[in-house]
PABA-236213 format. One record per atom (N, C-alpha, C, O): residue in three letters; x, y, z. Coordinates in steps of 0.001 Angstrom, whole numbers, plus 500000, padded with zeros to 6 digits. Each point is the difference from the previous one (the first is absolute). Layout:
// residues N
alaXYZ...
//
This chain:
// residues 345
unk481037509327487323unk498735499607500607unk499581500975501105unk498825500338500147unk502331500169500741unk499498500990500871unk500257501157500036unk499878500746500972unk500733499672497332unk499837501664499857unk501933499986499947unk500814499263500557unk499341501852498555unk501491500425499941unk500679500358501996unk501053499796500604unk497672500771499714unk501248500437501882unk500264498663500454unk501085499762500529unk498022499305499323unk500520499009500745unk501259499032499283unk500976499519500576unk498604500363497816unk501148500072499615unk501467500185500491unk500962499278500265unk498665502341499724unk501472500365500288unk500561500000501356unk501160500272500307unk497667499318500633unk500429499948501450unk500749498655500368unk500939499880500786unk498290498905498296unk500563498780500202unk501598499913499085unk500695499018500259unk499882502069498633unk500793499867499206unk500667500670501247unk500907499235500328unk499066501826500507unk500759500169501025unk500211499028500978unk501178499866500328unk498116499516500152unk500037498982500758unk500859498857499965unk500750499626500902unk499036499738497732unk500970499221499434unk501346500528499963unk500838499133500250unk499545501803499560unk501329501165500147unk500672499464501232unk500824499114500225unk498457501830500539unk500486500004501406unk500308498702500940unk500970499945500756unk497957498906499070unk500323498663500305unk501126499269499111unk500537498943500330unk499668501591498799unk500880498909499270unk501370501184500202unk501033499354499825unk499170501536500358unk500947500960500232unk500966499324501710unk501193500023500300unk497358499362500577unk500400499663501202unk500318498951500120unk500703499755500981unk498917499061498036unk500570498769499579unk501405499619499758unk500670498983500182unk499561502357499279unk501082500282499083unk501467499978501317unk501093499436500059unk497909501784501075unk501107499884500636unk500255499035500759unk501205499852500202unk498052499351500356unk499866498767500442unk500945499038499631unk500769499369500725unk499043500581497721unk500939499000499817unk501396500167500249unk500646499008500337unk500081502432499513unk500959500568500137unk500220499740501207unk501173499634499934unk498488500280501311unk499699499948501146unk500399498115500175unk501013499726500644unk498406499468498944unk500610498785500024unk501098499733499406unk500964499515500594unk499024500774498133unk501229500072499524unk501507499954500821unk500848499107499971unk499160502069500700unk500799500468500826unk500380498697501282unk501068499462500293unk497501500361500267unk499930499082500774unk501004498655499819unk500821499540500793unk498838500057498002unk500446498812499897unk501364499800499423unk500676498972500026unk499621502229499431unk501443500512500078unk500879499941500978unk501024499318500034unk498409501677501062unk500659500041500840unk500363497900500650unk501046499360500107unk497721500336500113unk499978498747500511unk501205499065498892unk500800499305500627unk499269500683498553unk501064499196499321unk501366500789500184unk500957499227500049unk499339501964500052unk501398500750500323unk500320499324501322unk501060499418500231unk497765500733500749unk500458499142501026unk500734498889500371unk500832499770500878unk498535499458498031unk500157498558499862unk501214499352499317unk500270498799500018unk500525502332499286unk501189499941499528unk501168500481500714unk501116499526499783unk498728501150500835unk501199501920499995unk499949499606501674unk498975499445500394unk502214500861500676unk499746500285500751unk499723501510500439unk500360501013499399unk498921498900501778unk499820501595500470unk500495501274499745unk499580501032499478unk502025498357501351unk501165501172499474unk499960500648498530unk500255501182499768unk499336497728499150unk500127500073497929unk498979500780499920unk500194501081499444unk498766498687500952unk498076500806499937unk500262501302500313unk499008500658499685unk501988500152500860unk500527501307499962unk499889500652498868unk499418501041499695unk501356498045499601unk500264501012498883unk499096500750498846unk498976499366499742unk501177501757499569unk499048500774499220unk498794498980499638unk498800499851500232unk502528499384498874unk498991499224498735unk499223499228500472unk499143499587499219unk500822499950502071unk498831499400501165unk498831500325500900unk499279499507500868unk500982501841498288unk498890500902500887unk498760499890498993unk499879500079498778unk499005499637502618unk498492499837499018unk499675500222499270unk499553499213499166unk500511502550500697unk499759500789499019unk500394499953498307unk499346500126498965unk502255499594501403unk500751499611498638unk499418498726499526unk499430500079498912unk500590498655501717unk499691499274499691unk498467499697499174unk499772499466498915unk499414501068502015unk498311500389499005unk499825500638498452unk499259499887499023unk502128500987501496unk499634501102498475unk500838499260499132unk499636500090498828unk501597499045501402unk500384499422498935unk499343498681499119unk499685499905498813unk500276499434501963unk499461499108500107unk498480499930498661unk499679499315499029unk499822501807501706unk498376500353499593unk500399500565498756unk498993499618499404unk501790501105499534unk500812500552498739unk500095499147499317unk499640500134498831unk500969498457501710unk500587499160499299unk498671499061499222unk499736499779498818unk499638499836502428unk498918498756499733unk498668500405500256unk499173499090500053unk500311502428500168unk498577500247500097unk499680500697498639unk499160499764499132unk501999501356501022unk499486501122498700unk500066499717498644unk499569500787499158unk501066497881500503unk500033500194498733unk498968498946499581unk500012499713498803unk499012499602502053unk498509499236500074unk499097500729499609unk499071499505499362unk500977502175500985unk498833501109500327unk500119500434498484unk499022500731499846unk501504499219499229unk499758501281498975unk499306499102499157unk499177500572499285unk500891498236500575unk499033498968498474unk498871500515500205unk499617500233501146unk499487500098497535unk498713500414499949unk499037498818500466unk499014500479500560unk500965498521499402unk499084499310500395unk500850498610501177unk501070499414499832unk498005500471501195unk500082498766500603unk500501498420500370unk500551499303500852unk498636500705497454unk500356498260500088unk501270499350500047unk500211498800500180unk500929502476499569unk501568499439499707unk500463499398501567unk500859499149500234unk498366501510500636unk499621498616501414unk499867498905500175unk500078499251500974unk499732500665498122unk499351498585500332unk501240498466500194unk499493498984500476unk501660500975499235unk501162498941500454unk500159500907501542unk499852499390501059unk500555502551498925unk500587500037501395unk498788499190501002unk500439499331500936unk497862500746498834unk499308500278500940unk499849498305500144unk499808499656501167unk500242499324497931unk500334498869500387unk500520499454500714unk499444498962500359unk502088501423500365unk501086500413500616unk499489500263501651unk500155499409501069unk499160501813498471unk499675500330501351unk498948498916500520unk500053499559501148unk499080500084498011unk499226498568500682unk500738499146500641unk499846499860501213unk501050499447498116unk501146498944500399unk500716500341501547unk500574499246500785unk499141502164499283unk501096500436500976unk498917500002500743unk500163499126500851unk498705501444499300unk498669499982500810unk499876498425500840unk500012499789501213unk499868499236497643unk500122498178500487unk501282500167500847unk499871500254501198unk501264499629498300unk500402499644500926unk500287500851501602unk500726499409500799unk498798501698499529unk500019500896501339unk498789499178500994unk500136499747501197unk498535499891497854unk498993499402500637unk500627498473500155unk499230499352500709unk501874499876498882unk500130498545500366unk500854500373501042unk500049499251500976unk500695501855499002unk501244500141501214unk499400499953501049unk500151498961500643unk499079501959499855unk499045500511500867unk499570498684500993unk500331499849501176unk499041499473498200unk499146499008501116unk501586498705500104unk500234499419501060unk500503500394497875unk500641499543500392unk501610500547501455unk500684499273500720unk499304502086499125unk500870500422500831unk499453499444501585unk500567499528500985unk497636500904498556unk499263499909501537unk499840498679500500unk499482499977501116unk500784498992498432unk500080498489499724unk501129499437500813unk499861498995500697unk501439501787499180unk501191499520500432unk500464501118501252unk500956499725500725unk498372501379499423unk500360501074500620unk499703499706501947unk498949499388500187unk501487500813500556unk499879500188501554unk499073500897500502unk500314501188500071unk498233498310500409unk499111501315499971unk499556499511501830unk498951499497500404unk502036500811500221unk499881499588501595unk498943501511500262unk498788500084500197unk502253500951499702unk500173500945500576unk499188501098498727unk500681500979499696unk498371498929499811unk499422500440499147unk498621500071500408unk499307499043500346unk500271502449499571unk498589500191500719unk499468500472498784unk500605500851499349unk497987498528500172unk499204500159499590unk498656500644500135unk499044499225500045unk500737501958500022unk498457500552500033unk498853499326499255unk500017500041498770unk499233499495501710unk498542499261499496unk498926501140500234unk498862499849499555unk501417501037500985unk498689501138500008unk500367501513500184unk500826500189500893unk498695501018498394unk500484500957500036unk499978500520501636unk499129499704500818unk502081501157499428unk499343501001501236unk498858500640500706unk499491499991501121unk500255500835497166unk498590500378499990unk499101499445499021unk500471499216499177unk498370501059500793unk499031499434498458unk499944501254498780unk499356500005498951unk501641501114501654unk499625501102499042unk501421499307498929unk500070500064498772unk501069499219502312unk501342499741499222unk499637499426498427unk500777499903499050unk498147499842500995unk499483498570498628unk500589501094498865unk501013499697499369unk498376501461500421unk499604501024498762unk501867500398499998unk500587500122498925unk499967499999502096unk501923500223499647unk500392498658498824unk501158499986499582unk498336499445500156unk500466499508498986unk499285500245498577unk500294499491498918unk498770501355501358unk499283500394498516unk501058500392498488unk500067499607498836unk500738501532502166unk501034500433498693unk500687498918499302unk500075499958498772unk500594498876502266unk500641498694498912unk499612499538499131unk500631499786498965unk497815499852501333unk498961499027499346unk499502500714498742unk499740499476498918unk500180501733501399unk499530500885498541unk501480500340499350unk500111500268498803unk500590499710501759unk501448499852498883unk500396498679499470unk500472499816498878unk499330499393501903unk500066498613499546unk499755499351498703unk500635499327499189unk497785501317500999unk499190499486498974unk499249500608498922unk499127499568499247unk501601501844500914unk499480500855498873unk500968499465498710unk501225500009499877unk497944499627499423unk500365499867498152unk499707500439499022unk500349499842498830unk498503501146502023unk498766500765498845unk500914500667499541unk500319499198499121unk500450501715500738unk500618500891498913unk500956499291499154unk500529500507499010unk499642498499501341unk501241498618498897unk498733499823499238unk500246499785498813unk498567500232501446unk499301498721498985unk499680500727498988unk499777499102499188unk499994502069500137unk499976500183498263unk500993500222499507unk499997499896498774unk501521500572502002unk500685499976498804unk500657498151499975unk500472499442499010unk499431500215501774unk499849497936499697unk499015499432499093unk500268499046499270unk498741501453500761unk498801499377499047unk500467500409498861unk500366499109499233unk499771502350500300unk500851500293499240unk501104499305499006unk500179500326498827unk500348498906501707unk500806499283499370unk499965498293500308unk500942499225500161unk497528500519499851unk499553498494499877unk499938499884498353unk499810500789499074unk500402498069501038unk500288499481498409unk498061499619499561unk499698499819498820unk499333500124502177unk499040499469499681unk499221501263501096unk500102499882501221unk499272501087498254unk499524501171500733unk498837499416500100unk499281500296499045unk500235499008501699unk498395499798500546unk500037499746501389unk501022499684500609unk497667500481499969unk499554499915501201unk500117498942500666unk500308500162501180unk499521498601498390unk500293498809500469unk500966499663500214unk500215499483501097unk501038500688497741unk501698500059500516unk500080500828500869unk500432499220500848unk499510501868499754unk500469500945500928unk499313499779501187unk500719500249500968unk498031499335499363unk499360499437500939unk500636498814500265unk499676499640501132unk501221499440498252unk500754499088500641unk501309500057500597unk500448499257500874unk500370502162498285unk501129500209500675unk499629500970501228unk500495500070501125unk498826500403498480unk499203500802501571unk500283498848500913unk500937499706500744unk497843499712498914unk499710498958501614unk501314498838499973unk499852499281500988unk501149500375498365unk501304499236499985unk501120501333501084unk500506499752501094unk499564501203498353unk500734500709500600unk500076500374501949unk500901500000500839unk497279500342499173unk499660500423501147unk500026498652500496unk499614500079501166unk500689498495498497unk499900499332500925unk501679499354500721unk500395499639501109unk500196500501497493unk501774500256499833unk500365501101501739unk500792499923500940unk498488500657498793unk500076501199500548unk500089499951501932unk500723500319500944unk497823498966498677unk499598500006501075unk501136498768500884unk500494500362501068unk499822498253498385unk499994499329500439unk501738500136500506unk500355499674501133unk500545500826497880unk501390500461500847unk499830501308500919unk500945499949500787unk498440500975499428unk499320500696501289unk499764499164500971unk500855500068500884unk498230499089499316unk499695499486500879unk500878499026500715unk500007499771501209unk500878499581497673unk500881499005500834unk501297500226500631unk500562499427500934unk499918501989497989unk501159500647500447unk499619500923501543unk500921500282500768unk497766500084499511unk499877501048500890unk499663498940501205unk500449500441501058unk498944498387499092unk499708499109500918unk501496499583500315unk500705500371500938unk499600498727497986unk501882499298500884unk500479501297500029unk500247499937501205unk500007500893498580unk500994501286500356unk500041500292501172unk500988500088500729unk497473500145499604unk499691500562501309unk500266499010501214unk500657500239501013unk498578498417498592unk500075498569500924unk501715500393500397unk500228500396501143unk500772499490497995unk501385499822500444unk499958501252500449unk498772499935499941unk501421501181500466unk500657501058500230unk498932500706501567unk500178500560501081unk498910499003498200unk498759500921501358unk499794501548499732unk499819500575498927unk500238499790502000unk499864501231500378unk501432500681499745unk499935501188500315unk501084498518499309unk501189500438499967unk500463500107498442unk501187500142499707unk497540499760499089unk500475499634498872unk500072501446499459unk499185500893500228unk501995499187498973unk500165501129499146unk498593500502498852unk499189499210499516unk500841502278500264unk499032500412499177unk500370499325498698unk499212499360499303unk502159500864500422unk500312499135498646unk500722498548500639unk501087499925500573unk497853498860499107unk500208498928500375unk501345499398499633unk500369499286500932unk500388500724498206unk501050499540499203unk501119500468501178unk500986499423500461unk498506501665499762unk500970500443501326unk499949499603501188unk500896500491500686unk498582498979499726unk499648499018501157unk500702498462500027unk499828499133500856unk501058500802497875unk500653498518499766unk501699500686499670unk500521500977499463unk499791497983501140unk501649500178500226unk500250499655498395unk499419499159499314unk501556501697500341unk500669500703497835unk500677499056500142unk500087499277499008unk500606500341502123unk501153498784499838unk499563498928499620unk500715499161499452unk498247500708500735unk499676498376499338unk499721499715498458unk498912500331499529unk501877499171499827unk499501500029498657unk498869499594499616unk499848500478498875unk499091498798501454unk499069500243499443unk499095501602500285unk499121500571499354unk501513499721501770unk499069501122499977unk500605501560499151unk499440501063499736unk501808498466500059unk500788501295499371unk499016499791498618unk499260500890499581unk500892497590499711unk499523500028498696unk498347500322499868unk499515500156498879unk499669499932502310unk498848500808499975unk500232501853499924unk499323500771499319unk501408499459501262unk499939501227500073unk500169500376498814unk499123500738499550unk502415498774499259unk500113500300498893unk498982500235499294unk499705501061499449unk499546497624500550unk499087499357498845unk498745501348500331unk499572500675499064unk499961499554502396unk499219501150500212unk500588500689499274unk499643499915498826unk501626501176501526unk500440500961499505unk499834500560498376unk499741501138499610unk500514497596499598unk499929499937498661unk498532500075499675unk499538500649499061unk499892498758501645unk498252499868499722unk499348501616500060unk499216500531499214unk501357499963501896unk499754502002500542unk500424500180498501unk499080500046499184unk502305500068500328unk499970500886498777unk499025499847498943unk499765500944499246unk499519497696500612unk499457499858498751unk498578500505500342unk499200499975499065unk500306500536502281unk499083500383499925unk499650501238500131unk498823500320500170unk502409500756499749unk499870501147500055unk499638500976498723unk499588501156499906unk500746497876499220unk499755500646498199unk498400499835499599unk499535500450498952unk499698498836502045unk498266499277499954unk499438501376500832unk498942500566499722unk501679499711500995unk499259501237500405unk500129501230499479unk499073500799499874unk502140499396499795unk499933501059499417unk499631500297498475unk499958501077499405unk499825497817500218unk499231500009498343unk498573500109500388unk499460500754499190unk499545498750501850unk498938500934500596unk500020501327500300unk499155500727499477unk501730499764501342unk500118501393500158unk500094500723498572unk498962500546499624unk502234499529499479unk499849500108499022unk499320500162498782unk500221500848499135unk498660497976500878unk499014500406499560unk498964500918499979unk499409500600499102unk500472499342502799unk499095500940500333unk500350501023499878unk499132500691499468unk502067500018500837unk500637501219499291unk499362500711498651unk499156500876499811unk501632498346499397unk499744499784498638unk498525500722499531unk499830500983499278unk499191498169501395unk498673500410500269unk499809501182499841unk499631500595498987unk500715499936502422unk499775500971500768unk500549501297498849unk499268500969499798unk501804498922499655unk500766501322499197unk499370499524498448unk500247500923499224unk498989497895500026unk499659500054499107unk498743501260500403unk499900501032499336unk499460498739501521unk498675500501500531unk499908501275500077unk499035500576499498unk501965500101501152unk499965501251500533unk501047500794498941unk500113501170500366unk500671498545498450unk500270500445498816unk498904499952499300unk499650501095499557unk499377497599500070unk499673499838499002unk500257500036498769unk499619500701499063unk501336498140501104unk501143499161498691unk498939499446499163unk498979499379500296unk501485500975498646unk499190499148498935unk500690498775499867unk500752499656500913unk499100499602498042unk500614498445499804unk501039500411499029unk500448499155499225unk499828501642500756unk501526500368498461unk501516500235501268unk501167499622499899unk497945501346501486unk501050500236500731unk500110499038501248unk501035499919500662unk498334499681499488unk499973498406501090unk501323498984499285unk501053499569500470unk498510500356498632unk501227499064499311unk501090500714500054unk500955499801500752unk498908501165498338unk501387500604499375unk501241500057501488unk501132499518500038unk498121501248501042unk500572500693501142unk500103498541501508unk500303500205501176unk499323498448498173unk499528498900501305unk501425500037500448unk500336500275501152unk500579499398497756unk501701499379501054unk500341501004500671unk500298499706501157unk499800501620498530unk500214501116500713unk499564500080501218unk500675500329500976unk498013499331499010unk499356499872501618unk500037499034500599unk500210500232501190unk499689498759498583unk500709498638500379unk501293500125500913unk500184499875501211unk500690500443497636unk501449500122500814unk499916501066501288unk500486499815501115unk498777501330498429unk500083501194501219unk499272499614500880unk500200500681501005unk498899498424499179unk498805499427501136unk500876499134500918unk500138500097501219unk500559498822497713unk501083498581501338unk500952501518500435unk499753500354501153unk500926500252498353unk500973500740500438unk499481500605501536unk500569499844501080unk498546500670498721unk499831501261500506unk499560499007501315unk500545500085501100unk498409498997498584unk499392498764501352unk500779499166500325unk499713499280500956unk501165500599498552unk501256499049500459unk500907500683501332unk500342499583501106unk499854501826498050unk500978500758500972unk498923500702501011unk500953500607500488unk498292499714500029unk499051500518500905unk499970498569500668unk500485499903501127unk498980498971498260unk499785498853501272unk501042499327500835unk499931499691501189unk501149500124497875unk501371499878500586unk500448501188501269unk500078499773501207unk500118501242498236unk500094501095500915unk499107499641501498unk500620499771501039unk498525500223498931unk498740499551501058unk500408499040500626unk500209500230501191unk500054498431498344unk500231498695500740unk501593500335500596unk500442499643501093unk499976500820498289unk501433500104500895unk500321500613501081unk501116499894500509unk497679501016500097unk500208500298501275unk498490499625500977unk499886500385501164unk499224498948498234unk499088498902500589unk500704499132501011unk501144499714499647unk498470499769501560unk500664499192500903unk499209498587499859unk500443498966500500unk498490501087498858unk499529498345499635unk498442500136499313unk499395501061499850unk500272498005499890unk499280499866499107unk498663500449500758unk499128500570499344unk500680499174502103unk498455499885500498unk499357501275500192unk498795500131500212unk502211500993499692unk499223500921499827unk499647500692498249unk499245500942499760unk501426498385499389unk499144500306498765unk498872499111499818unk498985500262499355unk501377498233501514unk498747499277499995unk498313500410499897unk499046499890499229unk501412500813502505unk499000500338500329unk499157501292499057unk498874499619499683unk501371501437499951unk499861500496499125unk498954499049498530unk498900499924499453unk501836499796500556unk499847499255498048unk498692498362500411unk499764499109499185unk499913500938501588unk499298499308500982unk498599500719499232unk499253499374499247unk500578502118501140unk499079500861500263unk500177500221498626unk499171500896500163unk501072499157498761unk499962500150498625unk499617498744499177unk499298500007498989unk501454498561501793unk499470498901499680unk498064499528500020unk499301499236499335unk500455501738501840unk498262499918500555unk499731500028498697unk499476499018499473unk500962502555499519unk499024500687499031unk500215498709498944unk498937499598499527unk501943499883500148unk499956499211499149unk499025498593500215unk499211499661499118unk500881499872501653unk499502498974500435unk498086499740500015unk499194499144499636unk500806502622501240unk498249500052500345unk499871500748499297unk499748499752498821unk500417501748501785unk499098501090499410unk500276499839498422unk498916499703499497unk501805500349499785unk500133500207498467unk499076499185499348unk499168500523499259unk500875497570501007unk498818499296499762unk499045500334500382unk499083499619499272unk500533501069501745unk498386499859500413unk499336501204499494unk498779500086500133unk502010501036499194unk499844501026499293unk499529500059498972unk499050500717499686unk501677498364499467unk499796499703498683unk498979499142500056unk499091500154499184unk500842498857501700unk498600499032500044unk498968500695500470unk499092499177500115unk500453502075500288unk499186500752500603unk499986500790498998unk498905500548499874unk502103499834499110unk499240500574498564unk499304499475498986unk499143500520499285unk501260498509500719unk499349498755498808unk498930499867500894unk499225500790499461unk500179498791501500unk498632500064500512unk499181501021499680unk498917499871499429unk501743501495501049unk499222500988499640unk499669500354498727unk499033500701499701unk501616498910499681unk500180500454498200unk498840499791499691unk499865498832500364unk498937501560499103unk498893499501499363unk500036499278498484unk499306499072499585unk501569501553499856unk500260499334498847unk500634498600499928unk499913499356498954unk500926499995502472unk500653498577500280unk498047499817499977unk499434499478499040unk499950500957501954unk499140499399500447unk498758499532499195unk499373498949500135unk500447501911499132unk499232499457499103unk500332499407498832unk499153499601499201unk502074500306500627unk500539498811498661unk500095498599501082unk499881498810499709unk500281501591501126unk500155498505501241unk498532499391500017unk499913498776499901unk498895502001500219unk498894499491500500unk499327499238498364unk499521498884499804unk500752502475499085unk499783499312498610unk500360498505499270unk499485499355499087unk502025500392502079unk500292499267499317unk499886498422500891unk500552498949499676unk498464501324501640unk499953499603500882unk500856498926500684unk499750498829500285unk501670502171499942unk500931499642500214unk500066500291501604unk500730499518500866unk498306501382499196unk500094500715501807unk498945499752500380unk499323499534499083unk499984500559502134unk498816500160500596unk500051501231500625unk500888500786499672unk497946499642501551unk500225500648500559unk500596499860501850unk500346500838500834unk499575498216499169unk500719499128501020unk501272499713499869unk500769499793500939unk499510500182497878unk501872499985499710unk500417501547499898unk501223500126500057unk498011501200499792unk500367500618500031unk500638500827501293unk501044500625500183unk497392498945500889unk500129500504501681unk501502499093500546unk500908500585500589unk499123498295499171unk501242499123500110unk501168500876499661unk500607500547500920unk499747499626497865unk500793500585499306unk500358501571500704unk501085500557500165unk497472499892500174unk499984501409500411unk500432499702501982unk499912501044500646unk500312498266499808unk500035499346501282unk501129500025500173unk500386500979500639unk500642498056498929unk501118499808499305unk501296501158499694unk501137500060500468unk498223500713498646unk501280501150499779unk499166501040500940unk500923500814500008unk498153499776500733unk500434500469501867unk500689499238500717unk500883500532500673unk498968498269499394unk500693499596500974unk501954499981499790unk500735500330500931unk499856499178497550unk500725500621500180unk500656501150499701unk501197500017499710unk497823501345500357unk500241501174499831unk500849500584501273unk500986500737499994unk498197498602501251unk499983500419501386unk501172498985500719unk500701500484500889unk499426498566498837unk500957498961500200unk501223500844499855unk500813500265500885unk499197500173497692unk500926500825499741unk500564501587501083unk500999500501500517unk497820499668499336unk499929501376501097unk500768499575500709unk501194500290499939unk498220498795501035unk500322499828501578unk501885499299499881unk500853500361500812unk499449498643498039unk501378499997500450unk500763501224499232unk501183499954500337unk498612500978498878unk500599501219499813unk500460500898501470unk501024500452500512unk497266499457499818unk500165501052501545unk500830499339500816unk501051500543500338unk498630498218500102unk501121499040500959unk501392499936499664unk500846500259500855unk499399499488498224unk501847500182499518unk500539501495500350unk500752500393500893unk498583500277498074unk500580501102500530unk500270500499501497unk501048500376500524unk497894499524499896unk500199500127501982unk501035499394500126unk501082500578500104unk498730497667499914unk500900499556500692unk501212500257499499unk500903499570500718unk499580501191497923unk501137499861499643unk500533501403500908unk501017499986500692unk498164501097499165unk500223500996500291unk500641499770501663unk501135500173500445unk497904499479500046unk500251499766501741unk501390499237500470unk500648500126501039unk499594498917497643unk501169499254500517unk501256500724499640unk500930499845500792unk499255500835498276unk500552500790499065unk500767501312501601unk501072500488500358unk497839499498499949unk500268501233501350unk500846498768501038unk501180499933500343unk498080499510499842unk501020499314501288unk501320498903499393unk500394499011500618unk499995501329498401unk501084499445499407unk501058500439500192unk500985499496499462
//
């Protein structure tokens, strides 16, 4: 719709965000590793080789990530990603119940930022949070009933799934802990307690199953990108796919791993992938909705079929500027702020 560069700018895009996803998860992974070694081993035992972060990520990640990544298609997800729901429920019932029974004497709570510029420091979460746009065609993809109306319901079921363990996990999290709460919340609760060890697991297991969802996006877009710039016909797309397949998880497996293992936490790939989350979110929609406006040919099969007016068009044309620039402005803002914090780190 908006021309092969943009194409290939958004097939980069998708790359690079899901490349940073990638390490991210590696990055918790670790986390919650470490937090259960804790919870077993005393101090003195956590010495040893086979306890060191590093080992632990890369084995770990061999056993139960890589061999998710090479299936040609998706849907063989669908029992792990069930799983990870289950494990999702129960982190959001722990949560308000920990804060329920928990001692919050000595727990200070902020009700208003420092400054009013502080609001936009949380932009990068919220656009990582809630970016899904690059999950949603290769998911539609493998709906058993490909229409608009089914996918417009798992859309709006999901984003509200979505929304609603965000909100309750990030309110009691914060209520109990204050100002003193860990970036990774799970870490902010004592491993010794079994219910909270069996959250961390149930997280942990949930991280692996979602690391094979991103990188079958990346992948694709790859894919893309070298059908494009060879210009494969359809005899060598097939013939040559497992070949590239296998060399794509290989090659993105071992580069993102590599990366997360000497990362010190997640908030600075956050912040980053924040500012890549913008393009997905605004600018890419309001692009494409700002081409279909312009298109004369939408426009006059729209008016023929008087399906449009010209009042739905200025709307329409209203609409994708606004989030063209939306987009702009949290691109430019992330990056700063990532950059600036990045220095005083």
């Amino acid at each position: 719709m908006c021309g092969r560069k943009w194409q290939t700018i958004n097939s980069l895009c998708i790359i690079f965000y899901m490349f940073g996803c990638c390490i991210t998860f590696f990055i918790i992974i670790g986390d919650q590793i470490d937090q259960i070694l804790t919870c077993l081993y005393e101090s003195n035992e956590l010495k040893n080789w086979y306890f060191d972060r590093k080992f632990t990520i890369t084995l770990s990640s061999i056993l139960f990530i890589l061999p998710l990544c090479f299936p040609r298609r998706i849907d063989f997800l669908t029992y792990p990603s069930t799983f990870a729901v289950i494990a999702i429920i129960y982190v959001v019932v722990l949560i308000p119940t920990k804060y329920f029974s928990s001692n919050r004497e000595n727990v200070h709570v902020k009700t208003s930022p420092d400054h009013w510029m502080d609001v936009f420091t949380v932009l990068p979460v919220i656009c990582f949070g809630y970016q899904c746009h690059v999950n949603a065609v290769p998911i539609y993809t493998c709906l058993k009933e490909k229409t608009l109306a089914k996918f417009t319901k798992s859309i709006i079921f999901s984003i509200f799934i979505v929304f609603s363990t965000y909100t309750i996990t990030a309110t009691f999290g914060y209520l109990t802990f204050g100002d003193k709460i860990d970036d990774d919340l799970l870490k902010s609760y004592d491993s010794k307690d079994a219910s909270v060890l069996i959250a961390i697991i149930m997280f942990l297991l949930k991280t692996y199953t979602s690391y094979p969802l991103n990188l079958f996006c990346a992948r694709t877009a790859i894919e893309g990108l070298w059908v494009e710039m060879r210009q494969l016909d359809a005899y060598s797309i097939e013939r040559f796919e497992k070949y590239r397949r296998v060399c794509i998880v290989c090659i993105w497996f071992s580069l993102s791993l590599l990366i997360a293992l000497f990362v010190p936490n997640i908030t600075i790939v956050i912040h980053y992938l924040g500012a890549l989350a913008g393009t997905f979110m605004f600018l890419f929609p309001g692009l494409c909705l700002l081409m279909y406006v312009l298109n004369e040919q939408n426009l006059t099969e729209s008016i023929n079929s008087d399906a449009i007016n010209f009042k739905k068009r200025y709307f329409l044309l209203f609409i994708s500027i606004f989030y063209v620039a939306v987009g702009v402005f949290i691109i430019g803002l992330v990056v700063t702020q990532s950059f600036m914090s990045d220095l005083n780190y």
